[in-house]
VEXDREN-2710 file (C-alpha; in Angstrom, 1 decimal):
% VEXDREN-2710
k/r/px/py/pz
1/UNK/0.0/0.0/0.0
2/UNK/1.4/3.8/-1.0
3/UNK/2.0/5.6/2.1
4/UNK/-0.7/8.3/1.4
5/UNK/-3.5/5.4/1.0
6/UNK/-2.1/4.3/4.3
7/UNK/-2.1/7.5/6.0
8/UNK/-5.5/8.0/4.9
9/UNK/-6.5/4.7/6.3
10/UNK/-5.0/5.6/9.7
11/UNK/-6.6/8.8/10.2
12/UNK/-10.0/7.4/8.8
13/UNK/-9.5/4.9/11.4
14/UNK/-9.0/7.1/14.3
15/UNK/-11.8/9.4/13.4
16/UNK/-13.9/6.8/13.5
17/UNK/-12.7/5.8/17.0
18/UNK/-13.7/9.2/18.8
19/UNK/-14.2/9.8/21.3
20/UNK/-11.4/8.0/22.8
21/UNK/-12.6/6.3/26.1
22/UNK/-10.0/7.1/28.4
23/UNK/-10.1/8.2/32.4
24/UNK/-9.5/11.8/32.7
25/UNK/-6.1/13.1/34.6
26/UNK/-6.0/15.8/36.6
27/UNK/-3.4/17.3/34.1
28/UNK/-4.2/20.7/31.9
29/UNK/-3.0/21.1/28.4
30/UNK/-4.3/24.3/26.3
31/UNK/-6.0/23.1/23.4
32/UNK/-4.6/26.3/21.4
33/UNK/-1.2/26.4/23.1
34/UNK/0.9/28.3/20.2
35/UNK/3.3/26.1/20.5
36/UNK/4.0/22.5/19.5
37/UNK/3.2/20.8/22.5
38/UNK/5.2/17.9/23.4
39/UNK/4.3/14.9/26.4
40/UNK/7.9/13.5/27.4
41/UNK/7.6/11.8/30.8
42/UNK/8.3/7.9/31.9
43/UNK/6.9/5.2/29.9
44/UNK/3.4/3.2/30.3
45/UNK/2.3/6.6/32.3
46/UNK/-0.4/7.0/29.7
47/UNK/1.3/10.0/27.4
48/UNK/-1.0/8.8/24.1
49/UNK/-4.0/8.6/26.2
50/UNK/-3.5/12.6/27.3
51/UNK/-3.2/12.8/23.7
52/UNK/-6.6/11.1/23.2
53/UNK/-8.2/13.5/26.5
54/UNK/-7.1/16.4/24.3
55/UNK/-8.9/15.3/21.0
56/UNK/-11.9/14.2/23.2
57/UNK/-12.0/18.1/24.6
58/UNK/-11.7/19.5/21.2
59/UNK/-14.7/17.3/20.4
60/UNK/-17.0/19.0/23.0
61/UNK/-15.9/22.6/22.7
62/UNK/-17.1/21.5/18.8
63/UNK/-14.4/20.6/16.4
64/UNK/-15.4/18.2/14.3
65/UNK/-14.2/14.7/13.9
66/UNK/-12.4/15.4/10.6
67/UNK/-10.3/18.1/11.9
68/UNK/-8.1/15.8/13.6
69/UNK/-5.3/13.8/12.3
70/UNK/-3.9/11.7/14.0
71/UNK/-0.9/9.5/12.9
72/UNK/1.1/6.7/15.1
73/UNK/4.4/5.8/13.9
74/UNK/4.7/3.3/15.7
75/UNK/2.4/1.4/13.5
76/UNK/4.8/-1.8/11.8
77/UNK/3.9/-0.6/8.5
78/UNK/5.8/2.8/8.5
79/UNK/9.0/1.1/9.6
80/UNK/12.0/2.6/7.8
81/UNK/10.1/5.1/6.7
82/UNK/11.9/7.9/4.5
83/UNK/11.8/11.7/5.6
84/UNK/10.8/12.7/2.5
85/UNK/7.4/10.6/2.5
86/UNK/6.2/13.0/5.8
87/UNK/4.5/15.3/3.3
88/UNK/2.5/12.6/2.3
89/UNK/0.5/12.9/5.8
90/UNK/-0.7/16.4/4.4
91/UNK/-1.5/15.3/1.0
92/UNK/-3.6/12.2/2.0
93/UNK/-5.4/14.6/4.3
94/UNK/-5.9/17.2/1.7
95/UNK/-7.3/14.9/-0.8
96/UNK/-9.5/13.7/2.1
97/UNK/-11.2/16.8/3.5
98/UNK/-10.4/19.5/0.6
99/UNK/-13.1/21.9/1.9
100/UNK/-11.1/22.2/5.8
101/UNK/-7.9/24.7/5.8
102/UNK/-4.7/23.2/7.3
103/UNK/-5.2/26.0/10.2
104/UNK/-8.1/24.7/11.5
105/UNK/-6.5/21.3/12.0
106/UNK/-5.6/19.6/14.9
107/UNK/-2.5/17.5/14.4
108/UNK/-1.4/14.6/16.6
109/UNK/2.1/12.8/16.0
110/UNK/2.5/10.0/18.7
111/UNK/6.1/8.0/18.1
112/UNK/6.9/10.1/15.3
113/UNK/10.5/9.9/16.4
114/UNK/10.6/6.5/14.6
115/UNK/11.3/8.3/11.2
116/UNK/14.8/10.2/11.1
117/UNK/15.1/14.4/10.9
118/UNK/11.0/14.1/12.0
119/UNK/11.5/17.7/13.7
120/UNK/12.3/19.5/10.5
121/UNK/8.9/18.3/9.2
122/UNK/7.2/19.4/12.6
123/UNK/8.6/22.8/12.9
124/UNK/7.7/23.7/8.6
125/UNK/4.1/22.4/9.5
126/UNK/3.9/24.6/12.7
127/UNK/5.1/27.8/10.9
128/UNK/3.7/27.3/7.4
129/UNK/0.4/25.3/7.8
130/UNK/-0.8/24.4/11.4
131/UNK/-0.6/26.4/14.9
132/UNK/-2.0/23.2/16.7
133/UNK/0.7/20.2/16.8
134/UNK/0.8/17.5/19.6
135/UNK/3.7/15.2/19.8
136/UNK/5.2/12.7/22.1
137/UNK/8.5/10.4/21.9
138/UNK/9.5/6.8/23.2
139/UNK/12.5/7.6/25.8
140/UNK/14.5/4.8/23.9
141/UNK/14.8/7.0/21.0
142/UNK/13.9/10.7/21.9
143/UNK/14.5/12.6/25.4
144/UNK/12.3/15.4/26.6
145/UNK/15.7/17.1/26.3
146/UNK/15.6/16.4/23.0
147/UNK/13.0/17.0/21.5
148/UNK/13.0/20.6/23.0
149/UNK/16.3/21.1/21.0
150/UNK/15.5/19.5/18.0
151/UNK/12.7/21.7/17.9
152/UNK/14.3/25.0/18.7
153/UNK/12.2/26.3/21.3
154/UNK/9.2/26.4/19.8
155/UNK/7.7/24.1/22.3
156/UNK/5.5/23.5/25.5
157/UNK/6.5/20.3/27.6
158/UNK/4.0/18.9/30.3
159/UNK/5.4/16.3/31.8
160/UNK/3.6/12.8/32.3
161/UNK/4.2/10.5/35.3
162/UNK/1.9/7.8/37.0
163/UNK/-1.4/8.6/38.4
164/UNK/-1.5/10.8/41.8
165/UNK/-3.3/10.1/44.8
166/UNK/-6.7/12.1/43.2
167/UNK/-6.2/10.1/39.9
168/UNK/-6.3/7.0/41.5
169/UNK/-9.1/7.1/43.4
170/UNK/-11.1/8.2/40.4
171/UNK/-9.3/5.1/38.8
172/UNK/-10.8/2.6/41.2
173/UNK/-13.9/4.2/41.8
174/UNK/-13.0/6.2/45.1
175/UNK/-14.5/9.5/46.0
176/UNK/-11.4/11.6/47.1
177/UNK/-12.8/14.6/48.5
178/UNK/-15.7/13.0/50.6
179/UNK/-15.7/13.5/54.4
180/UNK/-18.4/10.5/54.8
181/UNK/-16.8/8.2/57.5
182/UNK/-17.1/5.3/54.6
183/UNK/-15.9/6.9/51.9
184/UNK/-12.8/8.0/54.0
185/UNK/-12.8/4.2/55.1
186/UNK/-12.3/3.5/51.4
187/UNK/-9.3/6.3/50.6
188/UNK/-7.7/4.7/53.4
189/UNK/-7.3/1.7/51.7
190/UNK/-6.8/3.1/48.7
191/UNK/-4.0/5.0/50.1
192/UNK/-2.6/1.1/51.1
193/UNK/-2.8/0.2/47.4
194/UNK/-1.2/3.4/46.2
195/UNK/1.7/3.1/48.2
196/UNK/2.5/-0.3/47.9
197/UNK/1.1/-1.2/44.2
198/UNK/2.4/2.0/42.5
199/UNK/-0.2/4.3/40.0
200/UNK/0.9/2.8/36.4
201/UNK/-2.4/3.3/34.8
202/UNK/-2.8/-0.1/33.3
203/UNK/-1.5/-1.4/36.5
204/UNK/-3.9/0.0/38.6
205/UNK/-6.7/-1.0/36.1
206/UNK/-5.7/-5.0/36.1
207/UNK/-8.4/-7.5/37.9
208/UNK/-5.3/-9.2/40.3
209/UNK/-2.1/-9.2/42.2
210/UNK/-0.4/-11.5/39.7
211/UNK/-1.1/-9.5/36.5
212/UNK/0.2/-6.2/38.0
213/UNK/2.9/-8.1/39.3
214/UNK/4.1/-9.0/36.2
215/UNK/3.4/-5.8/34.5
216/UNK/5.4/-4.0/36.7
217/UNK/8.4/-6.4/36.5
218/UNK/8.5/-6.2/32.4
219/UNK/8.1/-2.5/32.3
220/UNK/10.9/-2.5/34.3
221/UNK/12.8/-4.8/32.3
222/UNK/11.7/-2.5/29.3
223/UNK/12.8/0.5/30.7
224/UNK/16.7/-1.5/31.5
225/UNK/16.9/-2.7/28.1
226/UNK/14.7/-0.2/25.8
227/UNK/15.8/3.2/27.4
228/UNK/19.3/2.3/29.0
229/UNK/20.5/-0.7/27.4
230/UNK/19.9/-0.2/23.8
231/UNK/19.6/3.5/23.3
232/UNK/22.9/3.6/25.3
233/UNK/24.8/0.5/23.9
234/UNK/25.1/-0.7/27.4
235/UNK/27.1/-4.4/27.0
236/UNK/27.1/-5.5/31.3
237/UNK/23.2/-5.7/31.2
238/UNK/23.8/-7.8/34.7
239/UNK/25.8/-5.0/36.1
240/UNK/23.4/-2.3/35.0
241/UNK/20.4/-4.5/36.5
242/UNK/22.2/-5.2/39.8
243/UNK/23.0/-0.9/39.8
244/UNK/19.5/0.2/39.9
245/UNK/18.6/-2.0/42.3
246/UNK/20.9/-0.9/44.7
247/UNK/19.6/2.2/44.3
248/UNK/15.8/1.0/45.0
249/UNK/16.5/-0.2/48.2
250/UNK/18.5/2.9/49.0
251/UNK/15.4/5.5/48.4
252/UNK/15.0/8.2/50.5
253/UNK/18.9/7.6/51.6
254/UNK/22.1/9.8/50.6
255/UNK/23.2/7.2/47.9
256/UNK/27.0/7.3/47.3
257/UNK/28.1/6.1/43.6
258/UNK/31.7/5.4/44.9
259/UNK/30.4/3.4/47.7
260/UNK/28.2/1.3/44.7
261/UNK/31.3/0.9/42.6
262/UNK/33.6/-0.3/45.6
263/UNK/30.7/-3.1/46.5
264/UNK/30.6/-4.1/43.2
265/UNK/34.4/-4.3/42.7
266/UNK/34.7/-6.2/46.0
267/UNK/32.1/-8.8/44.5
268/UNK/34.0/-9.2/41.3
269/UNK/31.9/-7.2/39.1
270/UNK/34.1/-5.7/36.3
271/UNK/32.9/-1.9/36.1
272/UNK/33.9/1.2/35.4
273/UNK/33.3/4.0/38.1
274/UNK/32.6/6.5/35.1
275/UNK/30.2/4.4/33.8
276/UNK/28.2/3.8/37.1
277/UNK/28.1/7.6/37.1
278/UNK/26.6/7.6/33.8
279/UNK/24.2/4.7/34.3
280/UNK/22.8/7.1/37.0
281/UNK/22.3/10.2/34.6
282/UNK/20.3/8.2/32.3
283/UNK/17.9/6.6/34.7
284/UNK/17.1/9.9/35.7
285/UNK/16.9/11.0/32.1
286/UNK/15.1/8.3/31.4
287/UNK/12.7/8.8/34.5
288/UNK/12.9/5.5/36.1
289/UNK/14.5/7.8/39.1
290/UNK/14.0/11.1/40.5
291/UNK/16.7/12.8/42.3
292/UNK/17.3/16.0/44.8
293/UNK/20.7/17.1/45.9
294/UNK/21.7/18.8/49.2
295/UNK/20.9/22.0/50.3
296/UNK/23.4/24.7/49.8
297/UNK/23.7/28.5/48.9
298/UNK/26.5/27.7/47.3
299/UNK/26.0/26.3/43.3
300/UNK/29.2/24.9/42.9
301/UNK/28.7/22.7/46.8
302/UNK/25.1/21.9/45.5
303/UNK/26.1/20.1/42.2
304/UNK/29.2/18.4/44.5
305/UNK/26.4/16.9/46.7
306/UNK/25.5/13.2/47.2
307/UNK/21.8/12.8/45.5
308/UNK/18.7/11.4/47.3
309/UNK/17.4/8.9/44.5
310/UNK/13.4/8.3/44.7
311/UNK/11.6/5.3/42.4
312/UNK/9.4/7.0/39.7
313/UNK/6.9/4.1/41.2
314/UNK/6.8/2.6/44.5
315/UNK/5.0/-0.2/43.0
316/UNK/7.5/-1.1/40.5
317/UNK/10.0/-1.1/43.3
318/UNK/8.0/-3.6/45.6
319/UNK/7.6/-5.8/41.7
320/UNK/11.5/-5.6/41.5
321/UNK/12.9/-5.7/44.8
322/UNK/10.1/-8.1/46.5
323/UNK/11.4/-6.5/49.8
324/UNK/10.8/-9.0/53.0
325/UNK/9.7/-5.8/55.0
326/UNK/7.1/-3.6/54.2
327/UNK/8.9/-0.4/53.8
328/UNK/6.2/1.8/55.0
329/UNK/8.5/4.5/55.7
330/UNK/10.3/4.9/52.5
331/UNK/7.3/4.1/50.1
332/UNK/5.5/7.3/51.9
333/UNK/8.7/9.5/51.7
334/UNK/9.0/8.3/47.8
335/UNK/5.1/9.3/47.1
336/UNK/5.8/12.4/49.0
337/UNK/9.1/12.8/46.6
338/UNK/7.0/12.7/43.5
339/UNK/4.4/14.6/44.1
340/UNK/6.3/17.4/45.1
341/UNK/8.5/16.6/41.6
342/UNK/4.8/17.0/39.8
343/UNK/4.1/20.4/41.5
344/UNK/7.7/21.8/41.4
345/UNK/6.6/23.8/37.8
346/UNK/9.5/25.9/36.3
347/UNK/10.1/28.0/39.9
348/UNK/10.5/25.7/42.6
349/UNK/13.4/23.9/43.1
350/UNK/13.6/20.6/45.7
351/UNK/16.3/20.1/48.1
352/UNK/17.2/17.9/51.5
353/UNK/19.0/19.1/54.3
354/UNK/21.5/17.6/56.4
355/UNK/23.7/18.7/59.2
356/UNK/24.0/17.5/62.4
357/UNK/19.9/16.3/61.8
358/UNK/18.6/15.7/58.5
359/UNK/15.0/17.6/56.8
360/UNK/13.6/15.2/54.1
361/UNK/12.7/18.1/51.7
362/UNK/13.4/21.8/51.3
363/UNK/11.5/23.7/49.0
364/UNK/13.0/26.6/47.6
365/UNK/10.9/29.0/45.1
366/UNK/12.9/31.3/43.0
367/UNK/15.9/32.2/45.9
368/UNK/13.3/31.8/48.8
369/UNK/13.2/28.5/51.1
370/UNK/9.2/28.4/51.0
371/UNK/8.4/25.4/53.2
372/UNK/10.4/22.2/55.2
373/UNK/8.7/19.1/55.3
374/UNK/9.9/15.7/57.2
375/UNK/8.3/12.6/56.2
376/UNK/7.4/10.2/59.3
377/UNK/5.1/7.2/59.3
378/UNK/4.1/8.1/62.7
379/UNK/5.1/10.0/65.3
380/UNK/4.2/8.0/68.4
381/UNK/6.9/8.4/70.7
382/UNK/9.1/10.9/72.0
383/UNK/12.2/10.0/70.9
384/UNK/10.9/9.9/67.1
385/UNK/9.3/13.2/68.2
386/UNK/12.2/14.8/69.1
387/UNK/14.2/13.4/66.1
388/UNK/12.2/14.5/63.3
389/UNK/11.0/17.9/65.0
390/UNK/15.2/18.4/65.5
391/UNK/15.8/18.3/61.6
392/UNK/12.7/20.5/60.7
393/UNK/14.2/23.2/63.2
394/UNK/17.9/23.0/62.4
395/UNK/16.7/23.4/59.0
396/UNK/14.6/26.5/59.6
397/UNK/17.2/28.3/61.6
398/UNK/19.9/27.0/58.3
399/UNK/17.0/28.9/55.7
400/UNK/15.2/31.5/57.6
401/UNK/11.8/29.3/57.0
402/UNK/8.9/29.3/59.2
403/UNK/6.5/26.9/57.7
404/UNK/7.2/23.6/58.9
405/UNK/5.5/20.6/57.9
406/UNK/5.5/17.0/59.2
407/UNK/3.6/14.6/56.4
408/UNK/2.7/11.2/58.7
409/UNK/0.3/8.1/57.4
410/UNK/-2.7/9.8/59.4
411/UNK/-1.8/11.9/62.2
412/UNK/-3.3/15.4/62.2
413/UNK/-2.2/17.8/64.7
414/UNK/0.0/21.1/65.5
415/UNK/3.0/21.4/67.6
416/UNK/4.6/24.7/69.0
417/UNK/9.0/24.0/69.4
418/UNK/11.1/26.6/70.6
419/UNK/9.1/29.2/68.8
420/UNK/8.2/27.3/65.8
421/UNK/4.6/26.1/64.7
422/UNK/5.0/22.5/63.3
423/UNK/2.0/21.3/61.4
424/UNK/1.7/17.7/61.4
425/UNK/-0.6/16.4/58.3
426/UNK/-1.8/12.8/57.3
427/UNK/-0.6/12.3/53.6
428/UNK/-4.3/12.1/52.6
429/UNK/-4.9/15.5/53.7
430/UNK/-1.6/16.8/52.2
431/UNK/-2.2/15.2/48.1
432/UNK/-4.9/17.5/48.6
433/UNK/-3.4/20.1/48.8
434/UNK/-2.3/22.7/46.1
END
């Protein structure tokens, strides 16, 4: 088949499909940005589905059907496809809908990294034709980075991760918000779930343990030999593997490369420091990790710092690691982690602090420390009272910040320390928050 009758196929085939049915996310994407939006984010977090919530909006503010076109390249039959043939996407549209002008057209490219020099096509369409391009890209191929550059700044990235706390429960048919004593019976257990399954759509919408199980382990595997392995030419796939999960079990820890290296040189692994360093980088890069360094006024110190490494989803971790404790602790810190990662925006900055006491996260907005938060599961006795209020107030006095927060599975209360007003908040009660 020509690749215009194919592309006319597709996008008959995907008009015919809408509305998508896909869940709603709590994320907001302008329908008539300016700007060639891009989705980067980890995979399996649903990035062509917010791609198919769009469409469905522009459906009900009352564009029609036929002014979208929609083409996935990841579709076997455009393999190897030529540069050149990308023009025939416009052409099989023209020929289809002669009557609708190119500007009123809403254009959505999902894997279009698959053909090579795709951006030069993307940018000509958005200046010449079309003010309203979508795009995403495989992290095995394309980087958020990446496709920013390759498309000169002409973009608007909004970043896609697994379902928060408010997703979920619409996911499973929880009402977040209610204060009904059995509807707050339910987000309890929900919460249960969320910390210890993870929020991988697809995950969370499987009938059983087993099947989630063993979706998290292979996108795990995926993301080690898709996004690391092959896109970097990594050749010690065993070493890699054993890597990142050392750094699972060390979330919410400083987590000392060096230290890896000379473990794994003591058990006979033949690495390379440099390497471990870079293995690192691109598991961030590749989101499978998030990661916050110390807090310091100085730049230079900051970048110097040993990194606090948090698991994009604690449900993947528990899939990989099958930890024989439960790890309470860490997987609330690590949900705490991302969703101040999902809120940070372009002005906020996340740090930790440690001194003589340690402060799980500081929270600096443009050059002003704007809250301290300590993570605990609970605080039930006084010496875990006294440790955890000790790092919030060394860490005020070390930032000049007076609002001090205490995130804890379901304590609500406030305490008043040598002058300083300590909310305590169930982590319930904080996802809420904005």
């Amino acid at each position: 088949m020509a690749k215009k009758e194919l592309f006319k196929s597709l996008i008959a085939l995907t008009q015919a499909e809408l509305p998508f049915n896909r869940m709603e996310r709590d994320i907001v994407i302008p329908e008539n940005p300016d700007a060639i939006i891009t989705i980067p984010g980890v995979r399996r977090a649903g990035k062509s589905s917010l791609l198919m919530l769009i469409a469905n909006k522009l459906l009900a503010k009352g564009v029609r059907r036929e002014q979208i076109l929609w083409i996935n390249f990841d579709d076997e039959r455009l393999t190897g496809m030529l540069t050149e043939e990308l023009d025939e996407v416009l052409t099989a549209y023209r020929e289809m809908f002669p009557n609708f002008d190119l500007k009123n057209v809403y254009m959505f490219f999902d894997e279009i990294q698959n053909v090579t020099d795709w951006d030069m096509f993307v940018l000509r369409v958005f200046k010449s034709y079309c003010p309203n391009v979508f795009v995403t890209g495989s992290n095995a191929k394309m980087l958020s980075s990446e496709i920013s550059t390759a498309l000169r700044g002409w973009t608007l990235d909004y970043e896609m991760l697994p379902l928060n706390f408010s997703e979920y429960c619409r996911f499973t048919g929880v009402d977040a918000y209610s204060y009904l004593e059995s509807e707050r019976a339910k987000r309890y257990m929900a919460m249960e779930s969320y910390l210890h399954g993870g929020a991988f759509p697809q995950v969370v919408l499987s009938p059983d343990k087993t099947t989630k199980l063993k979706r998290l382990q292979a996108y795990f595997n995926t993301m080690l030999l898709r996004d690391l392995v092959e896109r970097h030419k990594i050749k010690n796939i065993e070493g890699l593997r054993y890597f990142l999960k050392r750094i699972m079990i060390n979330i919410t820890k400083t987590t000392s490369i060096n230290n890896i290296y000379n473990d794994m040189r003591s058990n006979g692994s033949n690495v390379n420091k440099d390497d471990l360093y870079d293995w690192a980088d691109w598991a961030v890069e590749s989101y499978m990790f998030i990661r916050f360094p110390k807090y310091y006024t100085s730049f230079v110190k900051e970048n110097q710092s040993l990194r606090k490494y948090y698991v994009i989803d604690t449900g993947m971790r528990q899939a990989v690691l099958m930890p024989q404790s439960t790890d309470c602790g860490k997987l609330l810190e690590n949900v705490v982690a991302l969703e101040l990662f999902r809120r940070r925006g372009e002005e906020r900055k996340i740090f930790y602090w440690q001194d003589k006491h340690e402060c799980d996260f500081v929270v600096q907005r443009d050059e002003q420390v704007e809250e301290l938060i300590q993570v605990c599961w609970e605080m039930s006795d006084d010496e875990t009272r006294k440790r955890e209020t000790a790092g919030l107030i060394e860490a005020a006095k070390g930032t000049k910040c007076d609002k001090l927060t205490i995130v804890t599975r379901y304590q609500n209360e406030s305490i008043e320390i040598n002058g300083y007003t300590i909310q305590m908040v169930g982590i319930e009660d904080w996802l809420q928050r904005r």
